[in-house]
C-alpha positions as CSV (number, residue, x, y, z in Angstrom):
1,X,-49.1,9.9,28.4
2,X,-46.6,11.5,30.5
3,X,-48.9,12.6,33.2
4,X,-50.1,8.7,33.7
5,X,-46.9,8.0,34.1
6,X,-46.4,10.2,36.7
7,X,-49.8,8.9,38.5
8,X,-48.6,5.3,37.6
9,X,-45.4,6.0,39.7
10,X,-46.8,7.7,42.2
11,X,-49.6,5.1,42.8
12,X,-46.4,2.3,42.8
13,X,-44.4,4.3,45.1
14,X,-47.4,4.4,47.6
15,X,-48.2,0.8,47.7
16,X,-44.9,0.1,48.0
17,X,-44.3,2.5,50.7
18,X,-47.6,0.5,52.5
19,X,-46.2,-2.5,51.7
20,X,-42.8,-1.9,53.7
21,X,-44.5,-0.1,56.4
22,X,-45.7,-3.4,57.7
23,X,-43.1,-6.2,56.5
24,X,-39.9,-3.9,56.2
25,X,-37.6,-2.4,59.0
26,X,-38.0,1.4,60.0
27,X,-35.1,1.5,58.4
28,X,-36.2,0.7,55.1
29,X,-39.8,2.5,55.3
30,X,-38.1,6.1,56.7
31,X,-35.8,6.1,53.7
32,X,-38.4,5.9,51.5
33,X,-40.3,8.3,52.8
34,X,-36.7,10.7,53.2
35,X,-35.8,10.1,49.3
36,X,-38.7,12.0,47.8
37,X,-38.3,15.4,49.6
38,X,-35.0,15.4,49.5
39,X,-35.3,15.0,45.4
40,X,-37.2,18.2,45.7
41,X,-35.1,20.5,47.4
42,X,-32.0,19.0,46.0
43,X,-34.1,19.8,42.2
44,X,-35.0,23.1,43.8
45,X,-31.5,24.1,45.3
46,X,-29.5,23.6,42.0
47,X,-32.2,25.8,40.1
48,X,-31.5,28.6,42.5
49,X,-27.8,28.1,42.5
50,X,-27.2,27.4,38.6
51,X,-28.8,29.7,36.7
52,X,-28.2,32.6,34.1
53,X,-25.3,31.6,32.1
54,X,-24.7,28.2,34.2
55,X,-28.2,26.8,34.0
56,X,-26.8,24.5,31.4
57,X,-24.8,22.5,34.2
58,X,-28.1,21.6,35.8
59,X,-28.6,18.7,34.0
60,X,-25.2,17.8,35.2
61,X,-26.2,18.1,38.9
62,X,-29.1,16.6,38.4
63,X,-27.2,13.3,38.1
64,X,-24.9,14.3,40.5
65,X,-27.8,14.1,42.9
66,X,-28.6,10.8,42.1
67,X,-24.8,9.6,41.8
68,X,-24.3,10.8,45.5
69,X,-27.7,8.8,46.9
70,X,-26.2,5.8,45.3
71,X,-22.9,6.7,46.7
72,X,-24.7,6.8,50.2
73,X,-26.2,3.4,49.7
74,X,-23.0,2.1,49.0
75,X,-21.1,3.3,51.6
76,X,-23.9,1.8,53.7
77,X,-23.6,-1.3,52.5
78,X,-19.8,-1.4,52.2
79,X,-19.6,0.3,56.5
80,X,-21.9,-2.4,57.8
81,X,-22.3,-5.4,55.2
82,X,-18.4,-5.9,54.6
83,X,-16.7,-4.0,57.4
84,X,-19.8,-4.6,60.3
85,X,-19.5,-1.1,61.1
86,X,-17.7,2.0,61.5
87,X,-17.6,5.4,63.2
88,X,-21.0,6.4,61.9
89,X,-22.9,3.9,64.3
90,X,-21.5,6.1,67.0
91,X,-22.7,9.1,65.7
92,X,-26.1,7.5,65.1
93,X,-26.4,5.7,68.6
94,X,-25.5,9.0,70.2
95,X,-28.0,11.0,68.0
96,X,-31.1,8.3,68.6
97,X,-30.4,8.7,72.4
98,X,-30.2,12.8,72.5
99,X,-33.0,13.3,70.0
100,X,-35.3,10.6,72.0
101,X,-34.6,12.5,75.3
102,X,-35.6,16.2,73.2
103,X,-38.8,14.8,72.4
104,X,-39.4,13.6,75.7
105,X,-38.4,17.0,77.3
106,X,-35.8,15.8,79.2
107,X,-33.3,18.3,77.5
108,X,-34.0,21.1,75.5
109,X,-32.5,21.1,71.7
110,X,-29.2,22.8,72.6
111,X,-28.1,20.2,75.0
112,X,-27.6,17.5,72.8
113,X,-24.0,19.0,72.2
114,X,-22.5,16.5,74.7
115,X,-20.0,19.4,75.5
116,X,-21.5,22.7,74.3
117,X,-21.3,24.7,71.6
118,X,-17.7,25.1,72.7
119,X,-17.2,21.2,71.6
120,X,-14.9,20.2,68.5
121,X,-13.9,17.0,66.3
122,X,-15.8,14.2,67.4
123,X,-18.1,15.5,70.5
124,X,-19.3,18.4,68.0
125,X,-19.9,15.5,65.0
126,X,-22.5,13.9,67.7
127,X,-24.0,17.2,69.1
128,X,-24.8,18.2,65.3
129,X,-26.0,14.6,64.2
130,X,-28.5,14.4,66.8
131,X,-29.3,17.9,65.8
132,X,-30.2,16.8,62.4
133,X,-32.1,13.6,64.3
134,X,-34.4,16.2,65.5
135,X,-35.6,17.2,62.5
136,X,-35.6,13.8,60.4
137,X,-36.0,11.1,63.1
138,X,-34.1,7.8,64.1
139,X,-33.7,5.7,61.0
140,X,-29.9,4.9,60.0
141,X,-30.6,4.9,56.4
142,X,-31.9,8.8,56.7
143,X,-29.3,9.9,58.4
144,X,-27.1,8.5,55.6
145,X,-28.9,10.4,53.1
146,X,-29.3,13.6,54.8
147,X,-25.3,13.5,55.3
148,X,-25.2,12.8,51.7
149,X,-27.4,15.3,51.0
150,X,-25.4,18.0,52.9
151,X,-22.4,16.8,51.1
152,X,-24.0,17.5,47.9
153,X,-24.6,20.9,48.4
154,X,-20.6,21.1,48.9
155,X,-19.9,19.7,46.2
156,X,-22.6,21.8,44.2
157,X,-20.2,25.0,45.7
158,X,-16.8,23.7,44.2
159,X,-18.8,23.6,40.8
160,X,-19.8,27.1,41.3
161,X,-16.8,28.6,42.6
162,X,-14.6,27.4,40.1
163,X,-17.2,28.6,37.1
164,X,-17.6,31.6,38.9
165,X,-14.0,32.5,39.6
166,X,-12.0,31.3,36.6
167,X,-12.7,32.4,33.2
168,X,-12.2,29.8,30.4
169,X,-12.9,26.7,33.1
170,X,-13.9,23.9,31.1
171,X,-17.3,23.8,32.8
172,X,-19.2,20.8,31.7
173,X,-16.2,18.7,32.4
174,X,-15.0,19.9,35.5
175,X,-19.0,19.5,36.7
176,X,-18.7,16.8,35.7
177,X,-15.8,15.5,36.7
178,X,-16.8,16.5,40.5
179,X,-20.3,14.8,40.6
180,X,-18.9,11.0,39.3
181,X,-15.8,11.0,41.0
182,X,-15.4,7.8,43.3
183,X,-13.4,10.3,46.2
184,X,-16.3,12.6,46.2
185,X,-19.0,10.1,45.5
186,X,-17.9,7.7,48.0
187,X,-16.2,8.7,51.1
188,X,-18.6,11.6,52.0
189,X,-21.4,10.5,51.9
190,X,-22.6,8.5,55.0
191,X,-22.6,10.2,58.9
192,X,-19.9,11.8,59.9
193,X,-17.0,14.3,59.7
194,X,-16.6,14.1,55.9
195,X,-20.0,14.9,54.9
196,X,-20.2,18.0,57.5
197,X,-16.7,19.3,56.0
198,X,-17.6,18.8,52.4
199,X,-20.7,21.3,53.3
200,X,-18.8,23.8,55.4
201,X,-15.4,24.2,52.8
202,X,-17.6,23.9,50.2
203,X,-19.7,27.0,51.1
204,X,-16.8,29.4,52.6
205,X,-15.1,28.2,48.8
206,X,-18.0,29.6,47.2
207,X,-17.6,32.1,49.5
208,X,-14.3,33.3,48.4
209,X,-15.2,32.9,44.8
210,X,-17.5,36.2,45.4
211,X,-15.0,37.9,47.3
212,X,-12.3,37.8,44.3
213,X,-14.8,38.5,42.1
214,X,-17.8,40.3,43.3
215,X,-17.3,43.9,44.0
216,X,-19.7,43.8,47.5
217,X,-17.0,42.3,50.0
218,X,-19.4,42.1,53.3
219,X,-21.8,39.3,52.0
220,X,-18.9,37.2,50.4
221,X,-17.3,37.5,53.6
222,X,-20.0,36.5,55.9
223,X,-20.3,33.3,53.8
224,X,-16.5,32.4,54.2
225,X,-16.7,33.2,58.0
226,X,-19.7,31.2,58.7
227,X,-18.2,28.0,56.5
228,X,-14.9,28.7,58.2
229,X,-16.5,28.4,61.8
230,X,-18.3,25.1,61.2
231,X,-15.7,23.8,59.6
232,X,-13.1,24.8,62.7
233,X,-15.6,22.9,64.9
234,X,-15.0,19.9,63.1
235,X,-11.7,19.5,62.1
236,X,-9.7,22.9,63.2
237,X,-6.7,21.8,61.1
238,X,-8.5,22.3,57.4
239,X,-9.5,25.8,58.2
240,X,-5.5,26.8,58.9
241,X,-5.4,25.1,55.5
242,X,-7.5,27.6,53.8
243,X,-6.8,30.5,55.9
244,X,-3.0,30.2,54.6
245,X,-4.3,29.7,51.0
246,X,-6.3,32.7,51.2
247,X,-3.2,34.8,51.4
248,X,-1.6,34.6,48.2
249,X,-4.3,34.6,46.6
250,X,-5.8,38.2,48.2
251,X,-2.0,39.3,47.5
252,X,-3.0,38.3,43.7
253,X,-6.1,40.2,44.3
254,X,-4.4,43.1,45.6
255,X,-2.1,43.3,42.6
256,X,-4.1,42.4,39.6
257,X,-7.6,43.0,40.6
258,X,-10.8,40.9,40.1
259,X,-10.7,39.0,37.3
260,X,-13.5,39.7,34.8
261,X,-16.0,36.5,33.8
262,X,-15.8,37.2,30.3
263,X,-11.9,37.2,29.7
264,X,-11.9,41.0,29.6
265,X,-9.1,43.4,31.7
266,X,-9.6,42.8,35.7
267,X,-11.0,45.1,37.5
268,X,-9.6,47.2,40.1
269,X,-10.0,46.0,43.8
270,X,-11.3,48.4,47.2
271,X,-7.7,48.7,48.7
272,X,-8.8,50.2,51.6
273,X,-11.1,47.0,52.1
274,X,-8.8,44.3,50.9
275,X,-6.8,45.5,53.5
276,X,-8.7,44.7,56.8
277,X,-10.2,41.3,54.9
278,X,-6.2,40.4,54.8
279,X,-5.4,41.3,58.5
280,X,-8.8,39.3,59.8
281,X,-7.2,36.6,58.0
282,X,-4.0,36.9,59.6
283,X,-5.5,36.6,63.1
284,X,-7.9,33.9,62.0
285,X,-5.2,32.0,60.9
286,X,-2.8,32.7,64.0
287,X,-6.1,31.3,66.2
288,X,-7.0,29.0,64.4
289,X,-3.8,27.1,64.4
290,X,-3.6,27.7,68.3
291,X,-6.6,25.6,68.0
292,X,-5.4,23.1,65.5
293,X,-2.1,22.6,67.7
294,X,-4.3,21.7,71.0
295,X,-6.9,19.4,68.6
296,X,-4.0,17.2,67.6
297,X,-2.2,17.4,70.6
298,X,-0.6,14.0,71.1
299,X,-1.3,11.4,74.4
300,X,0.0,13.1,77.4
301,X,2.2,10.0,78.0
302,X,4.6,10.6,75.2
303,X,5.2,14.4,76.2
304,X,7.1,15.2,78.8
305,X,5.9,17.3,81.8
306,X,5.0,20.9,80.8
307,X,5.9,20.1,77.2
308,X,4.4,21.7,74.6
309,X,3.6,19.4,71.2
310,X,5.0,20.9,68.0
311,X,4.5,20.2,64.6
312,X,7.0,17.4,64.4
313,X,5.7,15.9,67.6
314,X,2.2,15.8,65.6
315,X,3.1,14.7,62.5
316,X,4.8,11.8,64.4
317,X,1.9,10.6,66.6
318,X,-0.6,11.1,63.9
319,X,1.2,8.7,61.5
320,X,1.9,6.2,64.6
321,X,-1.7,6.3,65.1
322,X,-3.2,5.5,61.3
323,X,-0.2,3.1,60.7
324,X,-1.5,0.8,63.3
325,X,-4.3,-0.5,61.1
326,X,-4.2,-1.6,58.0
327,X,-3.3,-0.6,54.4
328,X,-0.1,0.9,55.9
329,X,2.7,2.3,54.1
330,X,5.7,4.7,54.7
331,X,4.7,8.3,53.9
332,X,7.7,11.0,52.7
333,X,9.6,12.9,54.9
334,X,8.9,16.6,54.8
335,X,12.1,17.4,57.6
336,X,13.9,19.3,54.2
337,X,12.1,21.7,53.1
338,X,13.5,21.2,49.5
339,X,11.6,17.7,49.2
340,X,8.1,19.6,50.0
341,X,6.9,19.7,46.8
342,X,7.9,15.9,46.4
343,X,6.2,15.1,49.2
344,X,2.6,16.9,48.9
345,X,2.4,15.4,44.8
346,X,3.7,11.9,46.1
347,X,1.1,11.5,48.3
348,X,-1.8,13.5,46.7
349,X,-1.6,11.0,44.3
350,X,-1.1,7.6,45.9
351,X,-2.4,5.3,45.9
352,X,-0.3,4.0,42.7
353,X,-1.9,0.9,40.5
354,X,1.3,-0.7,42.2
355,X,0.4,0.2,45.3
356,X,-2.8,-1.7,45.7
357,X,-2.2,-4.5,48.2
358,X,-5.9,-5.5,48.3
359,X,-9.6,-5.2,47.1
360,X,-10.3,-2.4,49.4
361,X,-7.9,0.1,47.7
362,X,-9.1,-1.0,44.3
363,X,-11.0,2.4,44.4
364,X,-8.8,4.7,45.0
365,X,-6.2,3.0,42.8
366,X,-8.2,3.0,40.1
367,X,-9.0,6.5,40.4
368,X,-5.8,7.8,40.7
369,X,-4.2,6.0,37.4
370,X,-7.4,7.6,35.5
371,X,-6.3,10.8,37.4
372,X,-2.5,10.8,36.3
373,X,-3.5,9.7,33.1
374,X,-5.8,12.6,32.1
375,X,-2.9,14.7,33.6
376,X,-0.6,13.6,31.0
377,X,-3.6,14.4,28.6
378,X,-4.5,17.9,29.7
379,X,-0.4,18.7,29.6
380,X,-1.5,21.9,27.9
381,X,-3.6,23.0,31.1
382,X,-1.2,21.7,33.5
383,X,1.7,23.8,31.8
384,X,-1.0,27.0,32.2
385,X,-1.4,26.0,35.7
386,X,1.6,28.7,37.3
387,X,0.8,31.2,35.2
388,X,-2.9,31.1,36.2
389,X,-2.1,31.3,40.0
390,X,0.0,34.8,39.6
391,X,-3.4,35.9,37.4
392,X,-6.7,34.6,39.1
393,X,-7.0,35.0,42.9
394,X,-8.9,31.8,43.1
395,X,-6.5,30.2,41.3
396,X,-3.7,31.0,43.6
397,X,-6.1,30.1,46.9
398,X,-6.6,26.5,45.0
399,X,-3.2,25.6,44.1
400,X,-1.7,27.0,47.7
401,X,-4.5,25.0,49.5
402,X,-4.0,21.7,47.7
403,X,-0.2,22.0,48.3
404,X,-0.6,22.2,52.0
405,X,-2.9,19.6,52.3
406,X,-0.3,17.5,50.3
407,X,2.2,18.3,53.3
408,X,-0.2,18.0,56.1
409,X,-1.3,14.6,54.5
410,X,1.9,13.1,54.9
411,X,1.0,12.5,58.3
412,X,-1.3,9.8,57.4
413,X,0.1,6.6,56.9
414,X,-2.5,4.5,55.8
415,X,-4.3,4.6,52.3
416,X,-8.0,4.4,53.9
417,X,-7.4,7.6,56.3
418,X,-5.4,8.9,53.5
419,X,-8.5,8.6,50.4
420,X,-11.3,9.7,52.9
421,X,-9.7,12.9,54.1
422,X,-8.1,13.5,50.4
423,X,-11.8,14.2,49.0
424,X,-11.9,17.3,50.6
425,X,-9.3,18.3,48.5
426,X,-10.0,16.7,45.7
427,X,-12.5,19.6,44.1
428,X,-8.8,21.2,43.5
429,X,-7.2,18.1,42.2
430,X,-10.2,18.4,39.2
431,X,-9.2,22.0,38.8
432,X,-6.4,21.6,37.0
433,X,-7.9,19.2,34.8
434,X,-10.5,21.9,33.2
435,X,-8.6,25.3,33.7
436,X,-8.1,26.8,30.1
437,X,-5.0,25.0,28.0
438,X,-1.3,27.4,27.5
439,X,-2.6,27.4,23.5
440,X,-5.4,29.5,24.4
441,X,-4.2,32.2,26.5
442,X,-3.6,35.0,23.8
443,X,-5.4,38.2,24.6
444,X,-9.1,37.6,23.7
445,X,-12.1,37.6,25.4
446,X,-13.3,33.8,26.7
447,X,-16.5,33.7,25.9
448,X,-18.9,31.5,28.2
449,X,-18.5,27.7,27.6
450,X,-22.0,27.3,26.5
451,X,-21.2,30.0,23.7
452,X,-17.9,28.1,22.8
453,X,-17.7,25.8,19.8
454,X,-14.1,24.9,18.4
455,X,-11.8,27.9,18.3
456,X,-12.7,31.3,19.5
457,X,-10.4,33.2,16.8
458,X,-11.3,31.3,13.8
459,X,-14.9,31.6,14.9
460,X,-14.4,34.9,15.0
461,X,-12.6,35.1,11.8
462,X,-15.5,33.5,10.1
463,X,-18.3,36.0,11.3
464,X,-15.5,38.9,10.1
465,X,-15.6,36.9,6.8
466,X,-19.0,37.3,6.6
467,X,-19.7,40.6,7.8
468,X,-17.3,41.9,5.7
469,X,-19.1,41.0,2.5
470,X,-21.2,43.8,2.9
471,X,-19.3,46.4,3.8
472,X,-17.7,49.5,1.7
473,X,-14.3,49.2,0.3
474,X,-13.5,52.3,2.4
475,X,-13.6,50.0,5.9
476,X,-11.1,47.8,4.4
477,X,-8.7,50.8,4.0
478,X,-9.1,52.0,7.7
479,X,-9.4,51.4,11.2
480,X,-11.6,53.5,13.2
481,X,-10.1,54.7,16.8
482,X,-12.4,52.4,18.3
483,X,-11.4,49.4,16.1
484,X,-8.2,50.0,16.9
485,X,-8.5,50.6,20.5
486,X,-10.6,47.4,20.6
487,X,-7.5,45.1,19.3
488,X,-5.6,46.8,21.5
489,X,-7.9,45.1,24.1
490,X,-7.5,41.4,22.6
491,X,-11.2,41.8,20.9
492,X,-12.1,41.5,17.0
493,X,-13.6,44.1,16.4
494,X,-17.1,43.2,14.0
495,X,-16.2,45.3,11.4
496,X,-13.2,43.8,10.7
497,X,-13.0,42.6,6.7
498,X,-11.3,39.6,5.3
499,X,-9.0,41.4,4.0
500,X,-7.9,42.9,7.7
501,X,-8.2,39.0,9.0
502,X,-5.7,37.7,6.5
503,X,-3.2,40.9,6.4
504,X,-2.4,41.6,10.3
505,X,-3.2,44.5,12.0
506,X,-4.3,47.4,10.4
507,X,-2.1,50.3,8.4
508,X,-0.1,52.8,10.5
509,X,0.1,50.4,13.6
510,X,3.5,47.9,14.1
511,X,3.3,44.6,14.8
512,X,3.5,44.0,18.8
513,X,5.1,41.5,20.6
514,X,2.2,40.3,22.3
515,X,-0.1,40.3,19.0
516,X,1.9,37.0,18.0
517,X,2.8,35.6,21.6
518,X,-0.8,37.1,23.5
């Protein structure tokens, strides 16, 4: 029965496919012919990527996939139905042109970089669409997918990075959490600089998950390098963003060692190679904001000859700039450095229910009150928050990362520019949804989510119940070294009796501090 269902479909899908060939658009036809391979490697990627212990996320994913094609043919419709257009036509009109003049042999592939390899921000966006264009061909709707697509695989990243690097993550939710959130689902998922970014954070993130918690450094490191470079060519800005949060969280590193995936004691850390990893980060970060300072280098006109634009000139021209259109508002001033912290949560979160001035920020309103709401919710996890970021490295690189972009964000004054450029920071806002509550941070091993059910100490109390049943009286009179060494550890030992469950810890040892607080 299932296989003629299969054939049924497939039959359906190839009329269909005939039938738009010759009354639809290209359009129309090269999207349907786009959707069904990318299905496949999309199915094929997140079997590679989520497996072992996190192959039952994939289900998860799976809808994720679909989520973000829907998300594409919204943003489609949204760009060009309501709005008549935006900046991905240019990308497209730019692409179709360079990729035409490829096939003719007019220029060879590399030239369709209007300005090199050497190109950033918007020039680059156009050289690397009609890069793609090679490969897929000229139809809008395919672009928009295969943007989507690349986006996806970002997003797929976060996921793993934040199972991989922090022990006791609520898993399922904070997967997902990142496949069905409007930000993500929305705003990167059409051509352009969002969807490239999404894919290059999203892999050095990954990246750095390994390096805090894979002994091999150079493969890690190659990962975060490469997703740092195509990311710098796009927006140069984001990279000094996670440069600087990658240095308190190798400090973390550095000090308490690689945390261990099953909630056991971290691991001790290469000194001699954290070392160099930290000073190649100090100089990426020192170039990379020479760069970032030159990419948002304001009009010539309001400088004055031989000037130089600082941070404050910057911050000033970029919100002159976005508060020209609409949904404008007044962003926080960040001029005393005591009102930071106001001012990267007061606009991380905005905008407010209150705030929403018209049906184009329903979205984002919306998401944000479900956001502050499940704050208030996972108070327990919030509290744990600060505590977390002097324990986990990745941790740390979150929490320092999101707070910048809070600051940097406070440029922006307009809600639009605001929302699109916040989903790439978003992956972080989730975070501290699903990190493990303040209730359950006593000293015992987190077992893997899929393993969890209820609490893990009076699961494990149970199984001692049981075990104990048939064991000598003599075990219930003593500890062996190894028992004993093993609650030392946080762990519950399985020859521990009822009798040792109900009473405490065993004769001849005196009750610690950190057996009642962990």
């Amino acid at each position: 029965m299932q296989q003629r269902a299969i054939v049924a479909a497939g039959v359906a899908y190839v009329l269909f496919l005939g039938w738009s060939m010759t009354n639809a658009t290209y359009d129309v036809w090269g999207l349907l012919v786009a959707i069904p391979p990318y299905m496949l490697l999309g199915i094929l990627f997140v079997r590679r990527v989520f497996r072992g212990e996190l192959a039952f996320l994939r289900t998860i994913i799976y809808v994720g996939l679909v989520v973000k094609l829907l998300g594409s043919a919204a943003r489609y419709w949204i760009g060009f139905d309501v709005y008549g257009g935006f900046d991905a036509l240019r990308y497209h009109d730019y692409a179709v042109k360079a990729s035409t003049d490829v096939w003719a042999g007019t220029i060879n592939p590399l030239e369709v970089f209007p300005a090199g390899l050497t190109a950033i921000g918007t020039q680059f966006t156009e050289g690397a669409t009609g890069f793609i264009y090679l490969f897929i061909g000229t139809s809008l709707m395919s672009g928009f997918v295969a943007f989507s697509f690349l986006s996806f695989i970002g997003t797929c990243f976060f996921i793993k990075a934040g199972c991989t690097a922090v022990p006791g993550l609520a898993q399922r939710k904070y997967a997902w959490l990142c496949v069905l959130a409007p930000s993500m689902m929305y705003w990167p998922s059409s051509i352009g600089k969002e969807a490239l970014m999404m894919f290059a954070l999203g892999t050095a993130t990954y990246g750095l998950a390994l390096l805090f918690t894979k002994p091999a450094a150079v493969a890690p490191a190659v990962v975060v390098i490469g997703g740092l470079i195509l990311a710098a060519m796009i927006r140069p800005h984001f990279v000094g963003m996670w440069l600087a949060g990658i240095f308190p969280a190798l400090l973390v590193a550095f000090a308490r060692g690689r945390p261990n995936a099953d909630g056991g004691p971290p691991r001790k850390v290469d000194r001699l190679v954290m070392v160099p990893i930290i000073v190649v980060a100090a100089i990426g970060l020192i170039v990379v904001a020479q760069i970032a300072v030159r990419y948002l280098q304001p009009s010539d006109h309001l400088l004055e000859d031989g000037q130089t634009a600082g941070i404050t000139d910057i911050i000033e021209e970029t919100g002159r700039r976005t508060e020209q259109a609409g949904s404008a508002f007044e962003p926080p001033s960040i001029s005393n450095p005591t009102m930071w912290p106001y001012a990267s949560v007061r606009t991380l979160t905005r905008p407010l229910p209150f705030e929403v001035r018209g049906a184009a920020q329903l979205m984002a309103g919306g998401e944000m009150a479900i956001f502050l709401l499940m704050c208030a919710y996972s108070w327990r996890r919030l509290l744990n928050v600060p505590k977390l970021i002097l324990q986990y490295p990745y941790v740390a690189f979150a929490m320092t990362t999101l707070f910048l972009g809070g600051l940097a964000y406070t440029s922006f004054a307009n809600y639009a520019v605001l929302a699109r450029q916040r989903s790439l920071v978003f992956p972080f806002m989730l975070l501290i949804l699903c990190v493990p509550p303040i209730r359950s941070l006593r000293r015992q091993p987190v077992l893997p989510e899929r393993h969890r059910s209820g609490d893990v100490w009076a699961a494990r109390a149970d199984e001692a119940i049981f075990a104990g049943s048939n064991e000598s009286d003599d075990q219930n009179s003593s500890m062996s070294p190894s028992d004993t060494a093993q609650f030392d550890r946080g762990g519950m030992p399985r020859s521990v009796t009822a009798r040792h469950v109900s009473t405490g810890p065993p004769p001849g040892r005196k009750l610690k501090p950190e057996d009642i607080w962990g």
